[in-house]
C-alpha positions in Angstrom: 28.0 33.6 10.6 24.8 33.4 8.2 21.8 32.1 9.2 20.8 28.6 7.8 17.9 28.8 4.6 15.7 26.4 3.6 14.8 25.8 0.5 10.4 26.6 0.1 8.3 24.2 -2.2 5.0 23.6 -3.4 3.2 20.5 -2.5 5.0 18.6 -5.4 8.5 19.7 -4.1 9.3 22.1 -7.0 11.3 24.8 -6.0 9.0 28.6 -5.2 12.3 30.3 -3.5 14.4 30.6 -0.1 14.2 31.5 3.6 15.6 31.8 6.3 15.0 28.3 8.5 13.5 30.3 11.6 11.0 32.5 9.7 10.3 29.6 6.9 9.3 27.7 10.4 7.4 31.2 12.0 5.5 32.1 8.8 4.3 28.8 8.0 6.4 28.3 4.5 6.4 24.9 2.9 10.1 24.0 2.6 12.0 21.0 1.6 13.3 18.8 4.4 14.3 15.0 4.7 13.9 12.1 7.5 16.2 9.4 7.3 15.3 6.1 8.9 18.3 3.7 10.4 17.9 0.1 10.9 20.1 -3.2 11.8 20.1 -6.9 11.0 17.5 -7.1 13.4 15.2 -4.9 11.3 15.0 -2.2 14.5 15.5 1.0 14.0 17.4 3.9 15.4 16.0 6.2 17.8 17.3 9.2 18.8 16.2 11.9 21.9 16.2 15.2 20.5 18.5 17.6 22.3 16.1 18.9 24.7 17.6 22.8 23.6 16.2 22.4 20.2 14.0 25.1 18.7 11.5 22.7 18.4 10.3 19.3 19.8 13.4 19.2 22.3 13.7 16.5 24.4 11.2 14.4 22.3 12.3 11.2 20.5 12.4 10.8 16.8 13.4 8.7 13.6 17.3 8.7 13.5 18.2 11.8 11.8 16.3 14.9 10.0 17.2 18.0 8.7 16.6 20.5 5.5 19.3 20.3 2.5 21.2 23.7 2.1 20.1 26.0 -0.6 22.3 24.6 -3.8 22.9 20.8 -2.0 21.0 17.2 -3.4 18.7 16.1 -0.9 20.1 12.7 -1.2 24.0 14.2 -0.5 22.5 16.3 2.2 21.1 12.8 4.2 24.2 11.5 4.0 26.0 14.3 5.2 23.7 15.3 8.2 23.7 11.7 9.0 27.2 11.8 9.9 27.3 15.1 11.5 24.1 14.3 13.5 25.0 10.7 15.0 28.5 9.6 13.5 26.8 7.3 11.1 28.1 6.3 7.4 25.6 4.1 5.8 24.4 4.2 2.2 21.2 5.7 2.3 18.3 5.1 -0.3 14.9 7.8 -1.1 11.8 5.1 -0.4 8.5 7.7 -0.7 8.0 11.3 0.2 5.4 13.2 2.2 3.6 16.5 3.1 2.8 17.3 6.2 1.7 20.2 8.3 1.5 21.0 11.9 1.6 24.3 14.4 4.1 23.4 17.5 3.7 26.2 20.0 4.6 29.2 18.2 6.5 27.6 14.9 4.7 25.5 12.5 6.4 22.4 11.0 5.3 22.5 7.2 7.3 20.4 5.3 7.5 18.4 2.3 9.7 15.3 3.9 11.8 13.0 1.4 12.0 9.6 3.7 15.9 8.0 3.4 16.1 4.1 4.5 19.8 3.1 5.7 21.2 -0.1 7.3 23.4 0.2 10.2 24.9 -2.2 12.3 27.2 -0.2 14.7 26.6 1.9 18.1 26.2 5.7 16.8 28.4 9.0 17.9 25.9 11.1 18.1 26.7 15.4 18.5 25.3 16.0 21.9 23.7 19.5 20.5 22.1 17.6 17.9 20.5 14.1 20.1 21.1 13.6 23.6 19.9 10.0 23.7 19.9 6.8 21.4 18.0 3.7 21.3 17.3 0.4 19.1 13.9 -0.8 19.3 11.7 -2.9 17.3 8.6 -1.6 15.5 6.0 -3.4 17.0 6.7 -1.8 20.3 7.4 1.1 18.9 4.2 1.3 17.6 2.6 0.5 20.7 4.3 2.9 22.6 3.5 5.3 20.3 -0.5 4.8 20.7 0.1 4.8 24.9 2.6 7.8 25.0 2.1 10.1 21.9 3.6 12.6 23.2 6.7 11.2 23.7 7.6 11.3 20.2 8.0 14.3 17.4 4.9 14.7 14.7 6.4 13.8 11.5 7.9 10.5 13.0 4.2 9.5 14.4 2.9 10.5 11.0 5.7 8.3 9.5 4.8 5.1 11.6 1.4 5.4 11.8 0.9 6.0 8.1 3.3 4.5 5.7 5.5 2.0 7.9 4.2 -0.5 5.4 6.3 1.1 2.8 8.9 0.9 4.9 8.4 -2.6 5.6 8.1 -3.4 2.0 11.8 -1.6 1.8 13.4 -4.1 4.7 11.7 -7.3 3.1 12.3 -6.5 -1.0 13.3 -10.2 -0.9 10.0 -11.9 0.2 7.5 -12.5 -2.9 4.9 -14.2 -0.8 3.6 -10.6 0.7 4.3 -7.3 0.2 1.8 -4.4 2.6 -0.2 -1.5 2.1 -0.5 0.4 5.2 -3.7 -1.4 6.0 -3.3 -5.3 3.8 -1.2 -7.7 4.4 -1.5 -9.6 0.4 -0.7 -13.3 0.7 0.5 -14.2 -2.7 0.1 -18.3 -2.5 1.4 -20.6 -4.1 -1.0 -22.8 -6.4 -0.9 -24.5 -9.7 -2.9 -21.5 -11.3 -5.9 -20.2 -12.4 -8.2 -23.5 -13.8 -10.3 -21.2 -15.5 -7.2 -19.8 -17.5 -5.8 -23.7 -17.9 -9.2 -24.8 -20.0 -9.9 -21.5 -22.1 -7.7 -18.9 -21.8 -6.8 -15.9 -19.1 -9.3 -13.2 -19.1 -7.9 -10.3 -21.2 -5.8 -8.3 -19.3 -4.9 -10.4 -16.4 -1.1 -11.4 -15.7 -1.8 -13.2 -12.4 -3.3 -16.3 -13.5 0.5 -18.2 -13.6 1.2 -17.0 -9.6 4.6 -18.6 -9.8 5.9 -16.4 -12.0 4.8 -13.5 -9.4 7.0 -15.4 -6.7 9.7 -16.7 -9.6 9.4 -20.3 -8.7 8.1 -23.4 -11.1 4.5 -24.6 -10.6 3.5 -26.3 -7.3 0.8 -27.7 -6.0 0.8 -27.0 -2.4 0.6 -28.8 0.5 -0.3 -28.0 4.3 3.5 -27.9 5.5 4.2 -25.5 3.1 1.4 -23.2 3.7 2.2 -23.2 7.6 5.8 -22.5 6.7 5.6 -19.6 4.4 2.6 -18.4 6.7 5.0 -18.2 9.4 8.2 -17.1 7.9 6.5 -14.2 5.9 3.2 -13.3 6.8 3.1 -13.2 10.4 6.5 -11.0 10.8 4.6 -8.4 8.4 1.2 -8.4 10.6 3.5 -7.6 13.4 5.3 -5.3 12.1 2.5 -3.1 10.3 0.0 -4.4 13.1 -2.5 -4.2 10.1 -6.0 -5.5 10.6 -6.5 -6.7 6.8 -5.5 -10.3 5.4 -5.7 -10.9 1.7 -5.4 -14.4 0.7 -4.7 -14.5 -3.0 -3.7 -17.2 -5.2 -4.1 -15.6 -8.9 -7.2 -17.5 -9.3 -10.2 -18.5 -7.5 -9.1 -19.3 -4.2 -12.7 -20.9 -3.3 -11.9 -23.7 -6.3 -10.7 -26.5 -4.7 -9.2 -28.2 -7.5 -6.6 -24.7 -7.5 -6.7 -24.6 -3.7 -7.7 -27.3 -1.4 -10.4 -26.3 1.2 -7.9 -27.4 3.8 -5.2 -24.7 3.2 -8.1 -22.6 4.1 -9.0 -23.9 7.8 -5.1 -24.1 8.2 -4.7 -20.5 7.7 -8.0 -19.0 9.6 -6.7 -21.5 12.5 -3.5 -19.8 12.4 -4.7 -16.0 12.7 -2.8 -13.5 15.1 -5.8 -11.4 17.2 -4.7 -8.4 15.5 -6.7 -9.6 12.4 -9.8 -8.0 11.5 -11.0 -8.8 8.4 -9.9 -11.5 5.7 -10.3 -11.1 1.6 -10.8 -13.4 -0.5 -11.0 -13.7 -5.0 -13.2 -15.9 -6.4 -15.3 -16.4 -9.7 -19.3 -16.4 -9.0 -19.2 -20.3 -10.1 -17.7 -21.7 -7.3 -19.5 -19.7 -4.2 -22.0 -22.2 -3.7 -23.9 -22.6 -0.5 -22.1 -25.2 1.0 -18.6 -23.5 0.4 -20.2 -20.6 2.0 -21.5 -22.7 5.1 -18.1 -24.0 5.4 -16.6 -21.0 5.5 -19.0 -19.7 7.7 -18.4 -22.2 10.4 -14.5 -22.2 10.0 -14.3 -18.2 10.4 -13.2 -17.2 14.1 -15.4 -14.8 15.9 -15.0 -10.9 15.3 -13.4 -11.3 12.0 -15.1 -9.7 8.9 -14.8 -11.8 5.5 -15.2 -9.9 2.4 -15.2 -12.3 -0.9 -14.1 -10.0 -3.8 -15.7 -10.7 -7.5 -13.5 -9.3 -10.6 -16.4 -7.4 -12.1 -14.4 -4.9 -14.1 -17.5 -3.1 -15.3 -21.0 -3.2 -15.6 -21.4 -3.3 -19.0 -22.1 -6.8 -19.8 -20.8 -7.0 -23.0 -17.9 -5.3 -22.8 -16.6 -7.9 -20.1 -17.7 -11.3 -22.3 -16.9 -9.9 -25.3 -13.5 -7.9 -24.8 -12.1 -9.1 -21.5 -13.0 -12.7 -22.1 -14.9 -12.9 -18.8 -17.7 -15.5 -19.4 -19.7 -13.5 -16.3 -23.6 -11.8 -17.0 -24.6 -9.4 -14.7 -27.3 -11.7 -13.6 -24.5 -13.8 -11.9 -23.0 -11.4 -10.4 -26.1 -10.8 -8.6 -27.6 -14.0 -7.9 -24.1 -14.2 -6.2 -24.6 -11.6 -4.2 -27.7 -12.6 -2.7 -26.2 -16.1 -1.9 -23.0 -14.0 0.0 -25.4 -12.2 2.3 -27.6 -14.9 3.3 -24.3 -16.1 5.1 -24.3 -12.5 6.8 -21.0 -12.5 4.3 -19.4 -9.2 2.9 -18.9 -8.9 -1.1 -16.6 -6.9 -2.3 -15.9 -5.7 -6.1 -13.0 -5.1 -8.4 -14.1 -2.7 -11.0 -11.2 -1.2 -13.4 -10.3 2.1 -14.5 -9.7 2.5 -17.7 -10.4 0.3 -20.7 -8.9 -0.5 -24.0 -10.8 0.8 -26.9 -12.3 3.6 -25.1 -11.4 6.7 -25.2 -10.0 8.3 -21.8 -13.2 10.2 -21.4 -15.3 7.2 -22.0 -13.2 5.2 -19.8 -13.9 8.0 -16.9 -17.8 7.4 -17.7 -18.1 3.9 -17.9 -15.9 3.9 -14.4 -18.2 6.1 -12.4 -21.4 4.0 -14.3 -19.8 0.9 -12.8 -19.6 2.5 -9.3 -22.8 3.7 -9.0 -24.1 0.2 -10.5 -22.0 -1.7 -8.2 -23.8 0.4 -5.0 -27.4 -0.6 -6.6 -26.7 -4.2 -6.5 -25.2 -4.0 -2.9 -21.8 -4.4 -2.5 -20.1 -3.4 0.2 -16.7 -3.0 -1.0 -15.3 -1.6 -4.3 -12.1 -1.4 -5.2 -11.5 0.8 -8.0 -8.1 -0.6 -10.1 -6.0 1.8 -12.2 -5.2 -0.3 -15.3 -1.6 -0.1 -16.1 0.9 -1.4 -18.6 2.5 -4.4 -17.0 5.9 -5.7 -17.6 5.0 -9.3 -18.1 2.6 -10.3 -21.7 -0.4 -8.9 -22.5 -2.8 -8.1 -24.4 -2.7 -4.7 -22.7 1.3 -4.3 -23.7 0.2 -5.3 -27.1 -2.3 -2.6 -27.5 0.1 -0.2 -25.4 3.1 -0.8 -27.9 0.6 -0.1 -30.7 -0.1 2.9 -29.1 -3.9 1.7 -29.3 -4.1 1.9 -25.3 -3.2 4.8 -23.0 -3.5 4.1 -19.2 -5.3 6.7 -17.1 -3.2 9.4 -15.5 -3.8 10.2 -11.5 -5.5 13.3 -12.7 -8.2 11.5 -14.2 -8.2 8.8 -12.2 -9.6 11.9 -9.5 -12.4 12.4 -11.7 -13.7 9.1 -11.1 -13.9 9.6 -7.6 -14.8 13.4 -7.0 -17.7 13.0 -5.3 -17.4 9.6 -4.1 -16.4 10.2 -0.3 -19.7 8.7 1.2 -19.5 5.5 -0.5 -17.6 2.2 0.2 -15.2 3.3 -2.8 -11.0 2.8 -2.6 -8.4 3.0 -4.9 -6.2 0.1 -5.0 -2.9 0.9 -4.0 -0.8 2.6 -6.5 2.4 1.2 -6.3 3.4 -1.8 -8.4 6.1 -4.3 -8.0 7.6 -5.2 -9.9 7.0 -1.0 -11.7 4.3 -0.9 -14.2 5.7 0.1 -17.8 2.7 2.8 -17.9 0.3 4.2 -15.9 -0.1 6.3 -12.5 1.4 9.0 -13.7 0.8 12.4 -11.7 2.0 14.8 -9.4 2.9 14.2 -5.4 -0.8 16.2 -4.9 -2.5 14.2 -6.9 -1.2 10.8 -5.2 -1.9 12.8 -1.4 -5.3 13.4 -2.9 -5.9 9.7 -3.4 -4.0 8.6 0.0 -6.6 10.7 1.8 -9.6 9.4 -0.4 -8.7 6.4 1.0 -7.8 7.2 4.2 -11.2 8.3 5.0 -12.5 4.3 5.3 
């Protein structure tokens, strides 16, 4: 009988040549292999126990199937199949994200790049007993706890599944919930209000599609009152923070949230009474106008002890004219930091949105003026800056204007890297680079250029 091959990779899964599945495991070879994730109606998810004769990990438990595709074989065909081999299951299957990873494990080293297969499956499995000795349903929140008490108890790529991209899984299991959608460490709040005020009286700033949130959440304009704030904060937000056990709430209302003419003060206090203890740290938009020093004493007395608020201004760039002039943001830099020094005389946190990549620039301007912007951004004292790829949305724009025009090209990942080479030892993220509903244009790059970023970010 031959031996089983693997098929060996690069870090962006494109095909080097074959091996044999031991020695691909005993020379350290990157190969191609897939994980497949099974859950019920409850949203838990299949475990199974590894046979304990396995070549590896035996006896450990671990997502509910994983294996390599043959040499010639789909990776998608090749889930499906070793799903049913493996545990008796037969359960349309869909590819959510991918992964590398590496690891040594005794003697062997796992070094895989892993395609990750959601599946919904309400039945008891068959599993082969040579393949998983043991099977289990569980929810995620205690699996995630266990996890932290009993690492060992569990195989590597599944911990490094959980513990860093179970909010993509989670955004998988709830596509139907417009009021949040995680990041592996946010929980985003979208909120229903009547809109941006600012937008109502002169017109959204240039490239923003936010400032109408019910088209985000596809329902008519609202003005919200406190029983349906508690009820959507309830229904949608709190299931996510225990499921992703993230420490980050983002309250965002496609305005200024600190206006109370879009957002009562009350809806506020409602939600900061309302916070689970896993919460560490709440965000917050706002334009500079309305963070005056008795909305920032209110705050301040409302906030519950050992939580971290971080106010976020959209200041795009630094260059002052640039953002009146062509993004239609009526801000001077002057505000910005008269601003700032109101925010930390409440011992506040102040956080900035700068963008990368700007119509009518040229790429390699738009990589200067970015990196400008960061370095101005640290001079004035923020302590957060979130750096935003500009894409092409699918709602109007001006930015789909200029895009079908073909007078605006987004940044690609590759240059989006040169903005942050460099950058590792200041408060500096990329927002996340995902878009729902998909961006038209933008983000595009390889899987080691998205890993690159992932790890940027991870480092904070």
């Amino acid at each position: 009988m031959a031996k089983q091959q693997v098929v060996l990779v690069d870090r962006n899964d494109r095909k080097l040549g074959v091996e044999e599945k031991l020695k691909a495991h005993q020379k350290n070879l990157k190969h191609r292999a897939f994980s497949i994730f099974s859950f019920n109606q409850k949203n838990q998810l299949l475990l199974q126990k590894r046979n304990k004769n396995k070549y590896h990990s035996g006896g450990l438990w671990s997502n509910t199937c994983c294996s390599h595709p043959a040499i010639r074989e789909e990776t998608a065909k090749a889930a499906k199949r070793q799903l049913k081999e493996e545990m008796g299951i037969s359960c349309s299957l869909k590819e959510i994200f991918s992964f590398n990873y590496q690891t040594k494990l005794g003697k062997i080293f796992e070094n895989e790049f892993d395609h990750v297969f959601i599946g919904r499956y309400n039945g008891n499995p068959k599993p082969d007993p040579k393949e998983a000795e043991a099977w289990q349903w569980i929810d995620l929140k205690e699996l995630k706890a266990d996890i932290k008490r009993n690492p060992k108890k569990y195989t590597y790529w599944f911990r490094e599944v959980i513990e860093n991209y179970s909010a993509k899984i989670y955004n998988h299991l709830q596509a139907k919930n417009p009021y949040c959608q995680t990041t592996q460490d946010t929980i985003n709040f979208f909120l229903p209000s009547a809109g941006c005020a600012k937008a109502k009286k002169s017109g959204p700033c240039a490239m923003c599609v936010f400032y109408q949130p019910w088209k985000i959440l596809k329902t008519s304009p609202q003005k919200p009152t406190n029983k349906k704030i508690l009820a959507l904060y309830k229904k949608y937000i709190l299931p996510a923070i225990n499921f992703t056990q993230t420490q980050t709430l983002n309250l965002f209302i496609g305005g200024s949230i600190l206006d109370e003419k879009e957002f009562p003060f009350e809806f506020i206090v409602l939600i900061f009474k309302n916070l689970p203890s896993s919460i560490k740290e709440i965000v917050i938009e706002s334009r500079p106008e309305y963070i005056t020093d008795e909305i920032l004493m209110k705050l301040k007395n409302i906030l519950p002890k050992n939580i971290k608020l971080v106010i976020y201004l959209g200041v795009e760039t630094m260059n002052e004219k640039y953002r009146q002039q062509i993004l239609k943001k009526e801000i001077s830099n002057q505000d910005i930091a008269d601003v700032l020094k109101k925010i930390k005389k409440y011992n506040i946190k102040a956080g900035a949105y700068l963008l990368a990549g700007l119509p009518y620039l040229s790429k390699k301007e738009s990589i200067l003026e970015a990196r400008k912007s960061i370095k101005w951004c640290l001079r004035v004292r923020f302590d957060q800056i979130n750096l935003c790829p500009t894409v092409v949305p699918q709602e109007a724009s001006i930015l789909k204007t200029l895009w079908q025009k073909k007078k605006f090209k987004p940044l690609n990942l590759k240059e989006i890297i040169k903005i942050i080479k460099g950058c590792q030892k200041y408060p500096l993220i990329v927002a996340e680079l995902e878009n729902d509903p998909p961006a038209i244009a933008g983000l595009e790059g390889s899987a080691q250029e998205k890993e690159y970023i992932f790890n940027f970010n991870q480092r904070i």
